[in-house]
C-alpha positions as CSV (number, residue, x, y, z in Angstrom):
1,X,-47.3,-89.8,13.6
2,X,-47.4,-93.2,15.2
3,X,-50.2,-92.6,16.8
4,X,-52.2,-91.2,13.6
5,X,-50.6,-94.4,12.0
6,X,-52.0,-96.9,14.7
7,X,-55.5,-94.2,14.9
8,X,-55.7,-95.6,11.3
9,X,-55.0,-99.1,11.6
10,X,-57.5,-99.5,13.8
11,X,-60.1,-98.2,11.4
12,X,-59.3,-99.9,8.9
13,X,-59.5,-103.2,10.7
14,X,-62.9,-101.9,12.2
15,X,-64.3,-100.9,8.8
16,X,-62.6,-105.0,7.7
17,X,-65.1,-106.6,10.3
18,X,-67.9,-104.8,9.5
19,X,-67.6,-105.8,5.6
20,X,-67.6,-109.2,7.1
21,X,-70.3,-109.2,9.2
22,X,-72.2,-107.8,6.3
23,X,-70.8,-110.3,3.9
24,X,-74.0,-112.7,2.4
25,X,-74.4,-115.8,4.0
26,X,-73.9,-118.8,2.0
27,X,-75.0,-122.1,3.1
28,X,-73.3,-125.6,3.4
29,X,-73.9,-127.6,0.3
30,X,-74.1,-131.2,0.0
31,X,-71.7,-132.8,-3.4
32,X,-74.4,-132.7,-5.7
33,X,-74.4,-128.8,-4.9
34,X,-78.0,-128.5,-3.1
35,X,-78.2,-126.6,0.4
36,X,-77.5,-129.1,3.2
37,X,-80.7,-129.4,5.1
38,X,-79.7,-131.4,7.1
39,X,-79.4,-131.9,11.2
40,X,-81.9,-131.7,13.9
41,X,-84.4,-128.8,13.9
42,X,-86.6,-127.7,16.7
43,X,-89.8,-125.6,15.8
44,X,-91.7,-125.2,19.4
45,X,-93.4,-121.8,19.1
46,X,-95.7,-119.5,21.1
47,X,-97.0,-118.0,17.9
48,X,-100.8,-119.3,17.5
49,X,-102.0,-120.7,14.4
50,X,-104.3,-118.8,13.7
51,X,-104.8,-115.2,14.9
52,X,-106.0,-114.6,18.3
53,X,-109.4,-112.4,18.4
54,X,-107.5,-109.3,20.8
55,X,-105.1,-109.3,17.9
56,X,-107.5,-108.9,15.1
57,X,-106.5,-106.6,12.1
58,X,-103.0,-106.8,13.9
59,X,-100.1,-108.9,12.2
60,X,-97.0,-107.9,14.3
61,X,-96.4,-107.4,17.8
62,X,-94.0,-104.9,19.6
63,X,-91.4,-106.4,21.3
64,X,-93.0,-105.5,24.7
65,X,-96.9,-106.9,23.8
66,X,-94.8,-110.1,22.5
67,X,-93.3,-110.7,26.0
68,X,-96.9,-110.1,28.0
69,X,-98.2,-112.5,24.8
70,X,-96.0,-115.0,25.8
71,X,-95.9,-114.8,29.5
72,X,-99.7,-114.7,29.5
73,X,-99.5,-117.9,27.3
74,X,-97.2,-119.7,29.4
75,X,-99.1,-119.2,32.6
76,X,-102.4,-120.6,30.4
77,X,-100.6,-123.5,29.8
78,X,-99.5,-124.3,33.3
79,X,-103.2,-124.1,34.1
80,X,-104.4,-127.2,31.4
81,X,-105.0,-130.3,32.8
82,X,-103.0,-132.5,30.5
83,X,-103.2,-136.5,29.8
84,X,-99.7,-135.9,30.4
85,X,-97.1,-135.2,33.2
86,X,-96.0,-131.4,33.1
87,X,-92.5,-132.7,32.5
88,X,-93.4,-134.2,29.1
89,X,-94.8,-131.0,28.4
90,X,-92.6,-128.5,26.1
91,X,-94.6,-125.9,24.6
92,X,-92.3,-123.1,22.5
93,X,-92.1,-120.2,25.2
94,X,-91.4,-117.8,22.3
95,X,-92.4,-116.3,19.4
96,X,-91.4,-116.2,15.9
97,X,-88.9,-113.3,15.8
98,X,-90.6,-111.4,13.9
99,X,-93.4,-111.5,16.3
100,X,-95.9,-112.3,14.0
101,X,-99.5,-112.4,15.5
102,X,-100.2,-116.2,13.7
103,X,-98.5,-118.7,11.7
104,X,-100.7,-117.8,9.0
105,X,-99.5,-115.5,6.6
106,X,-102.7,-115.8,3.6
107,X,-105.1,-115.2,4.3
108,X,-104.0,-111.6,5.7
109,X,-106.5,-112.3,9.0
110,X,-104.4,-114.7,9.9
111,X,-107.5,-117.6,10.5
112,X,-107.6,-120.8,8.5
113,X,-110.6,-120.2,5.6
114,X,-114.5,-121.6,6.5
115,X,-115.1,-124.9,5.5
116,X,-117.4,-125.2,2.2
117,X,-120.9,-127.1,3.2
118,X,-119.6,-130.7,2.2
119,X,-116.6,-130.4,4.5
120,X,-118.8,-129.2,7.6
121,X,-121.2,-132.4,7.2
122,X,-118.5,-134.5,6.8
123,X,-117.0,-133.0,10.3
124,X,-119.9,-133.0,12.1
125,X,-120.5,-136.8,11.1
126,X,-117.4,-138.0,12.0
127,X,-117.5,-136.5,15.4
128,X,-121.2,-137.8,16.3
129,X,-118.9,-141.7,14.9
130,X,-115.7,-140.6,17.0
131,X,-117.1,-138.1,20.1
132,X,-119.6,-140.3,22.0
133,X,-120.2,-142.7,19.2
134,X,-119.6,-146.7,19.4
135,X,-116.5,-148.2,20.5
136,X,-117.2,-151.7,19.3
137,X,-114.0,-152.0,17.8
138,X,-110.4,-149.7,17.4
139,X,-111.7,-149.1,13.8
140,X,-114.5,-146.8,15.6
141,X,-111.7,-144.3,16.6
142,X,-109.6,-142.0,15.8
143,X,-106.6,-142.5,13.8
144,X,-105.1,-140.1,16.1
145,X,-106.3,-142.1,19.5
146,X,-105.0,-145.8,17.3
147,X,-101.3,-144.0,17.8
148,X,-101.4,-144.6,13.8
149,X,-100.4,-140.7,12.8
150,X,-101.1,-137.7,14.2
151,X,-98.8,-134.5,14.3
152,X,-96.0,-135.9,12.1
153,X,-97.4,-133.8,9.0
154,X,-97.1,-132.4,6.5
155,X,-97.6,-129.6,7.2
156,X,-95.8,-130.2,10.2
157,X,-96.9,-128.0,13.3
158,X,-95.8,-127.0,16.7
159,X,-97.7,-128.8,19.1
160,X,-97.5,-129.5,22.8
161,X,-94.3,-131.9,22.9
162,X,-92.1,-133.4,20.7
163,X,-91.2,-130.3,18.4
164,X,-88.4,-131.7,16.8
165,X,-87.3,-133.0,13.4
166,X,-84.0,-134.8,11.6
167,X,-83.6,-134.0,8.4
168,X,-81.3,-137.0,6.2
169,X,-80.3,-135.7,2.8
170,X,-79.2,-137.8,-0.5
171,X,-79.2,-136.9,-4.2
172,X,-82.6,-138.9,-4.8
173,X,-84.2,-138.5,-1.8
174,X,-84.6,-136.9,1.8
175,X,-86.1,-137.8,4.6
176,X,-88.4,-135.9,7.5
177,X,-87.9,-137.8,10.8
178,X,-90.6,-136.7,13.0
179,X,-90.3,-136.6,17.0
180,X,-94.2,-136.7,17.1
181,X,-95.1,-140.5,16.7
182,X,-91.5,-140.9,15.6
183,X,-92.6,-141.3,12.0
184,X,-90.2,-141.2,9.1
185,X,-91.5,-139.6,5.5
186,X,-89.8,-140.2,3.0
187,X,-89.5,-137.3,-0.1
188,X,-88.6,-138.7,-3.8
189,X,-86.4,-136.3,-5.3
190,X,-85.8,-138.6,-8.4
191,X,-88.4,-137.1,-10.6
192,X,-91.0,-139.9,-10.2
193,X,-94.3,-139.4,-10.7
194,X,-96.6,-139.9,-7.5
195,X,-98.7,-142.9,-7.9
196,X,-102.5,-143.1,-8.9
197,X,-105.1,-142.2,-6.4
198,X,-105.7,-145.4,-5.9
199,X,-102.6,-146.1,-3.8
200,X,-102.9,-144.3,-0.4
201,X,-100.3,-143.7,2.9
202,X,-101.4,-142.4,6.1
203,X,-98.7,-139.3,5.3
204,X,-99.5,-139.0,1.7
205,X,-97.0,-139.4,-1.2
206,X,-94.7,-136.8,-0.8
207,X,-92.1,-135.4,-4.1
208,X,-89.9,-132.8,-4.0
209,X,-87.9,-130.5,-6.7
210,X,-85.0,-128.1,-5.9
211,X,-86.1,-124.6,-6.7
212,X,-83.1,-122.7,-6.5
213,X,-81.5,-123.0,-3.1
214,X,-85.4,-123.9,-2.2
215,X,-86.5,-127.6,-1.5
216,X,-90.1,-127.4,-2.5
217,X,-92.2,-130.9,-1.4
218,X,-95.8,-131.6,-2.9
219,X,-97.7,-134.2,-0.8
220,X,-100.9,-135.7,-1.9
221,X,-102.7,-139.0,-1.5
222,X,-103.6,-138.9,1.9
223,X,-106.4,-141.5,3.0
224,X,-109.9,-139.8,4.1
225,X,-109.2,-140.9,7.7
226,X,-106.1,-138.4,7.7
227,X,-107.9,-135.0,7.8
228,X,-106.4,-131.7,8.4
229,X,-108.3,-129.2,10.2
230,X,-111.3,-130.7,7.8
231,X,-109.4,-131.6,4.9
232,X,-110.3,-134.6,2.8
233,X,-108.9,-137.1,0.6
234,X,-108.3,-134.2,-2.4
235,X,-105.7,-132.6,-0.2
236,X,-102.5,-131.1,-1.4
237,X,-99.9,-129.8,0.7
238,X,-96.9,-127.6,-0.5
239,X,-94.5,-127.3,1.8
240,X,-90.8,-125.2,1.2
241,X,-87.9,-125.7,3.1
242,X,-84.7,-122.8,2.9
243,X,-81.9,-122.7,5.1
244,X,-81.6,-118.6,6.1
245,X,-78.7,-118.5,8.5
246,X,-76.4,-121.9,9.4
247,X,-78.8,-122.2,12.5
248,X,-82.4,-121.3,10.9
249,X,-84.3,-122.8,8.4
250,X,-87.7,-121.3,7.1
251,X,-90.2,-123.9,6.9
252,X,-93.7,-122.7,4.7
253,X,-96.7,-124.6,3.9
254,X,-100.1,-124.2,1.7
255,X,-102.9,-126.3,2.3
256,X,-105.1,-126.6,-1.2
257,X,-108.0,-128.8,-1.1
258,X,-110.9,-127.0,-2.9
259,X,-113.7,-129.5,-1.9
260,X,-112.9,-129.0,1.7
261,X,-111.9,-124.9,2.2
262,X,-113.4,-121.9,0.4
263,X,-109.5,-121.0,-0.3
264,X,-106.1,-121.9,0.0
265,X,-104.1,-120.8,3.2
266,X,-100.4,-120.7,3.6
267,X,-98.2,-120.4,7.2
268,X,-94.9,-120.2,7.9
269,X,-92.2,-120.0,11.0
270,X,-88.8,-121.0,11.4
271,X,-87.1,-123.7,12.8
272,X,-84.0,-122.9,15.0
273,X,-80.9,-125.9,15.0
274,X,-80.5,-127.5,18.0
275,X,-78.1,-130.2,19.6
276,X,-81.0,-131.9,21.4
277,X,-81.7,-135.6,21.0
278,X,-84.8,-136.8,19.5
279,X,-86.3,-139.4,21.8
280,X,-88.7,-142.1,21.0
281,X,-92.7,-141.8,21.1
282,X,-93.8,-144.9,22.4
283,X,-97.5,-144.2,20.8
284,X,-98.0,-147.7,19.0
285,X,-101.7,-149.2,17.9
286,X,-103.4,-150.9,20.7
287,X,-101.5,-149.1,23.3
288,X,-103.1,-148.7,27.3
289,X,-104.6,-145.8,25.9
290,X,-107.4,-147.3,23.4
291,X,-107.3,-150.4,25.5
292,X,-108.6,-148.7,28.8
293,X,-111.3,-146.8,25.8
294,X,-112.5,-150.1,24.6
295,X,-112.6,-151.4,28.3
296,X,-114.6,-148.4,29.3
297,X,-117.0,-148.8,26.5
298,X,-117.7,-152.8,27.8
299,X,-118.2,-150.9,31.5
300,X,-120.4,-148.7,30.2
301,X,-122.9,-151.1,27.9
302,X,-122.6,-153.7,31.5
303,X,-124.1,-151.0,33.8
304,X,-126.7,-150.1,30.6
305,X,-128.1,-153.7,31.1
306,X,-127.9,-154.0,34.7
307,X,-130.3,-150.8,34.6
């Protein structure tokens, strides 16, 4: 009897546990009852971009292709000859776990759309300016190579280092601190309007909008010297931000800009909590690095006239 008695117990503190572990998961909220977004949140990644061509018409891996994926990609990288030192290197070593083929979910092939005509000549002439062109001045480069902005987003995307993110959290507004060129966005959540075209940031002006337990952030205004794989100055980027477990938090973007794609395109990942410190990017305009370009350019037009 005692035994039948302690058989039963036991079940019904087994059958207790797993009604907890199934229990729905609520998030932290802040007083003003939103989700609590915020922390540090790294988003490294294996998972391309877009689609690799072996994986066309595929959308999900199997658990073992996933690891060969990844090992082959980690070998790749320890192959590149970087600007860097390997040490300042930290590529994501892993995929997304649901071992999606790209970070793009629309379109279904996973690639970003073509570019429509207008976009195309408007990349090819600011490479023949940028790739080769003059370097009279730092106004003949890059933004990206001017340490202005470059990798901060939105959308914000893994990249090769500095793959993390604070998120600070008030009523009115919140705030994206970026790793990458330790840039700080700033998202209204007051209900003001953006402001006219006219008025222009190098990260756009950025408002958000609860929906539901959803943070959803429109960006727009964004100079014509910030583009997005060929986007121009009529871009709009939607990003959403949900918390999914107290350690995950499902970051999704759409990039619109009809004069520069033939469609829309949307990705998404997650971003995993981490205890990690974000450091500083030293990357400020005028740094060795345009220095030594504008140098080289002198070098180059010295030798042209000795010839």
């Amino acid at each position: 009897m005692k035994a039948r008695l302690l058989g039963s117990a036991l079940v019904a503190m087994a059958l207790a546990v797993g009604v907890r572990a199934q229990a729905p998961w609520t998030p932290l909220r802040t007083p003003d009852g939103h989700p609590d977004l915020q922390g540090y949140w790294y988003f490294g990644s294996a998972t391309p971009l877009e689609r690799p061509k072996e994986f066309e018409g595929k959308t999900f891996l199997t658990a073992e292709e996933a690891a060969a994926f990844e090992e082959r990609t980690d070998e790749h990288r320890g192959d590149v000859l970087a600007v860097h030192a390997p040490e300042w290197l930290d590529y994501g070593k892993r995929m997304g776990t649901d071992r999606r083929t790209s970070l793009i979910i629309d379109p279904p092939d996973g690639r970003v759309p073509p570019l429509t005509p207008a976009a195309r000549a408007r990349v090819t002439a600011r490479r023949a300016r940028t790739q080769g062109g003059p370097a009279d001045n730092p106004e003949d480069r890059p933004v990206q190579e001017r340490c202005l902005v470059f990798g901060a987003g939105p959308p914000l995307l893994p990249g090769p280092y500095n793959n993390n993110m604070q998120i600070v959290q008030t009523p009115g507004a919140l705030v994206v601190l970026s790793e990458m060129i330790h840039d700080a966005r700033i998202v209204a959540l007051d209900g003001r309007p953006a402001p006219p075209p006219s008025i222009r940031s190098w990260l756009g002006s950025s408002r958000g909008h609860w929906d539901g337990d959803t943070l959803s952030v429109e960006t727009t205004n964004f100079p014509e010297a910030v583009s997005f794989r060929g986007s121009d100055e009529h871009l709009r980027v939607v990003e959403r931000f949900t918390l999914v477990g107290p350690d995950a938090l499902r970051y999704e973007f759409t990039i619109d800009d009809p004069t520069a794609f033939t469609q829309r395109w949307t990705g998404a990942f997650t971003m995993s909590r981490t205890r990690d410190r974000i450091y500083e990017f030293a990357c400020h305009e005028g740094n060795y690095g345009l220095m030594n370009i504008l140098r080289a350019a002198r070098a180059e037009e010295q030798q042209a006239v000795k010839k």
